[in-house]
C-alpha positions in Angstrom: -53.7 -3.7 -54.4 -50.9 -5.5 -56.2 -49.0 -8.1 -54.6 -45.5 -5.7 -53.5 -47.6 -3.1 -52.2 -49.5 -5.6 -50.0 -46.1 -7.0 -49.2 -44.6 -3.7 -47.9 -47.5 -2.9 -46.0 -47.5 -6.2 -44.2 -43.9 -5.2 -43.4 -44.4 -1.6 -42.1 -47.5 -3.3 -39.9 -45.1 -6.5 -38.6 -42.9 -3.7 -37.9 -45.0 -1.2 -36.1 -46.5 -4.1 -34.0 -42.6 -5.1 -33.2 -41.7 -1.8 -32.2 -44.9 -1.0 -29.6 -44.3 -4.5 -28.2 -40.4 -3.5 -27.3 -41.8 -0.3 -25.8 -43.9 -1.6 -24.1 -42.2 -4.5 -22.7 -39.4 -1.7 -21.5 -42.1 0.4 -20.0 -43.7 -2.7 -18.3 -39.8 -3.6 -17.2 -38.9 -0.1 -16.1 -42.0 0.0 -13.7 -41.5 -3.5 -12.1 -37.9 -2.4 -11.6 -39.4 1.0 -10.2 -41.5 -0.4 -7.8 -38.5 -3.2 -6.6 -36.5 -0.5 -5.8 -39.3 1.3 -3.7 -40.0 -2.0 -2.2 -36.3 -2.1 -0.9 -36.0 1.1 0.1 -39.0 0.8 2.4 -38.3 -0.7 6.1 -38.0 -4.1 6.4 -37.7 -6.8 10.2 -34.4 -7.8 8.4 -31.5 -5.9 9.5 -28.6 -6.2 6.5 -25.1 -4.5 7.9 -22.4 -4.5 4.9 -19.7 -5.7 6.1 -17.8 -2.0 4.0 -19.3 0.6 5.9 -18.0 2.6 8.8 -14.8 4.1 8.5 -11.5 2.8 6.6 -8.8 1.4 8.7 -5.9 3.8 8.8 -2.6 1.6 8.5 0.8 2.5 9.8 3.3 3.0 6.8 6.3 0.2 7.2 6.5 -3.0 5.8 4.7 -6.2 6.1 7.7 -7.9 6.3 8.7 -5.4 9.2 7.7 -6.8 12.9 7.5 -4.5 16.0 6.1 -4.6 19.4 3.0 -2.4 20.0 0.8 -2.1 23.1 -2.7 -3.7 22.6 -5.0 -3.0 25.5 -5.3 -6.0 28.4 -2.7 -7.7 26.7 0.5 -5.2 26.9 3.2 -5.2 24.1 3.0 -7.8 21.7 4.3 -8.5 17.9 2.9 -6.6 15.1 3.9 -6.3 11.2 4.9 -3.1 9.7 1.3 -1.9 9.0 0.8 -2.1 12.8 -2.0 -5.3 12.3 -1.2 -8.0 15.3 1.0 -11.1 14.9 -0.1 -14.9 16.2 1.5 -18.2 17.0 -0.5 -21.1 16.5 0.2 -23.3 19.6 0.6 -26.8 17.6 3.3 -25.6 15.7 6.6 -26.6 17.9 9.2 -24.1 18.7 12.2 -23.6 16.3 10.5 -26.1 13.7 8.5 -25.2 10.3 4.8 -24.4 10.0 2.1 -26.8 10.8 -0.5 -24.7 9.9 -1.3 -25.6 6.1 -4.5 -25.9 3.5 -7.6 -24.6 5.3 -5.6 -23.5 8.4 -3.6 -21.3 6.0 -6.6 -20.0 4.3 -8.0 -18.8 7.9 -5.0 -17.9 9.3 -2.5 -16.4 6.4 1.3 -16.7 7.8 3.3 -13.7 8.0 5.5 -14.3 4.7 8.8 -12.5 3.0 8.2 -11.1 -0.3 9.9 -12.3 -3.6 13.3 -10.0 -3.3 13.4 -9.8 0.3 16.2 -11.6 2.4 15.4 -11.0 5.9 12.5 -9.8 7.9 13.3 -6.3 9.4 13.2 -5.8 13.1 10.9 -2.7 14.1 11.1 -0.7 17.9 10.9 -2.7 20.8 12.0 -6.1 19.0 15.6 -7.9 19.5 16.8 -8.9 16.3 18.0 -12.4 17.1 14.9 -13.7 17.2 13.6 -12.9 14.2 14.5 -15.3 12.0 12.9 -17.7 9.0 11.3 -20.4 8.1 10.9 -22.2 4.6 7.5 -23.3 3.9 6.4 -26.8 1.9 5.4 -24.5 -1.0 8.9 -23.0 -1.7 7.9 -19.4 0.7 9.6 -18.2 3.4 7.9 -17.4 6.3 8.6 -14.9 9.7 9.4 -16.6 12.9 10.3 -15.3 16.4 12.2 -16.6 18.8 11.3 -19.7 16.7 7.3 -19.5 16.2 6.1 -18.8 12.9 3.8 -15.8 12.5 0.7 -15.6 11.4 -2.0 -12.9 10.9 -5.7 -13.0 11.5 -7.5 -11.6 8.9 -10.3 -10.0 11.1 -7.6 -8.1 12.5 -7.3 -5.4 9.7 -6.8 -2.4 11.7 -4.0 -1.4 14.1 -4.8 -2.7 17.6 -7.2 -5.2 17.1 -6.4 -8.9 18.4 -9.8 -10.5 17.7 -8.0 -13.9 16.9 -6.5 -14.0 21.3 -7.3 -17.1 22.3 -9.2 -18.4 19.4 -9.2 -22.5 19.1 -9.7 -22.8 15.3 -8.5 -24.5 12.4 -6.8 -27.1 15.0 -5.2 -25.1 17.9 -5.1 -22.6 20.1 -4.4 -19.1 19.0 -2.0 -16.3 20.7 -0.5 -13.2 20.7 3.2 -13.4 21.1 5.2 -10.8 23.4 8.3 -8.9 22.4 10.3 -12.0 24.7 8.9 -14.4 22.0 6.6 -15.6 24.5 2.9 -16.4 23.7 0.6 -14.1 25.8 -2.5 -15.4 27.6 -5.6 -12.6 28.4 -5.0 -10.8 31.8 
């Protein structure tokens, strides 16, 4: 057989051997992935709940920068944003003066802020104006006060009428709703 011959059968072979190799690798890859999958479907002692199922909160249509009172169960009216999620005052902060609650605490507990272009927070039903007011934050935002307390949201709370964050001590304080008086509310 002369040499090129010889050559371009060696070829065809190397390239015959390639090809069943990469099938079968993929068919040997296909099955182990097969037989994963079965393995996961099957029941397991582990329980894992994702964290997206069950049904989608259904907001309320105003603003975020909007605050209104709305009736939470055990704990009567309290402050709310536009969306209807529930309001907080963080207990170290001091009446009338700016946030405390920075870093970490701000990460856990995101303050109720003005967007870019807006120059006032808006006053919803069942909220007296004068005390809504402002506050400038140490990064340049401006952030919702009543009656002096700067607001702040819990981000469990992402449905209207949940207040999961009552009472909480975390991230250096105490945690509470805050009535339509500007008064923090302690559980009934």
């Amino acid at each position: 057989m002369p040499r090129t011959e010889a050559l371009s059968v060696g070829r065809d072979m190397t390239q015959r051997v390639i090809r069943t190799n990469v099938r079968r690798t993929g068919v040997v890859t296909l099955a182990i992935m097969a037989t994963l999958g079965l393995a996961a479907c099957g029941s397991s002692s582990t329980a894992v709940n994702s964290p997206f199922t069950g049904s989608i909160p259904v907001l309320q249509h105003g603003p975020t920068y909007e605050v209104k009172a709305a009736n939470l169960s055990g704990l009567g009216p309290v402050l709310v944003d536009g969306e209807g999620i529930t309001l907080y005052l963080f207990v170290t902060d001091h009446q009338g003066q700016p946030s405390r609650c920075y870093g970490i605490c701000a990460i856990q507990w995101p303050p109720d802020l003005l967007p870019s272009g807006v120059s006032a927070p808006r006053a919803g039903p069942g909220i007296n104006p004068h005390l809504l007011g402002v506050s400038l934050r140490t990064d340049g935002t401006r952030q919702i006060t009543y009656n002096g307390w700067p607001l702040y949201f819990w981000p469990p709370d992402n449905a209207p009428g949940k207040a999961t964050g009552q009472e909480l001590t975390n991230a250096g304080g105490l945690w509470l709703v805050v009535n339509p008086a500007g008064q923090a509310v302690h559980s009934r």
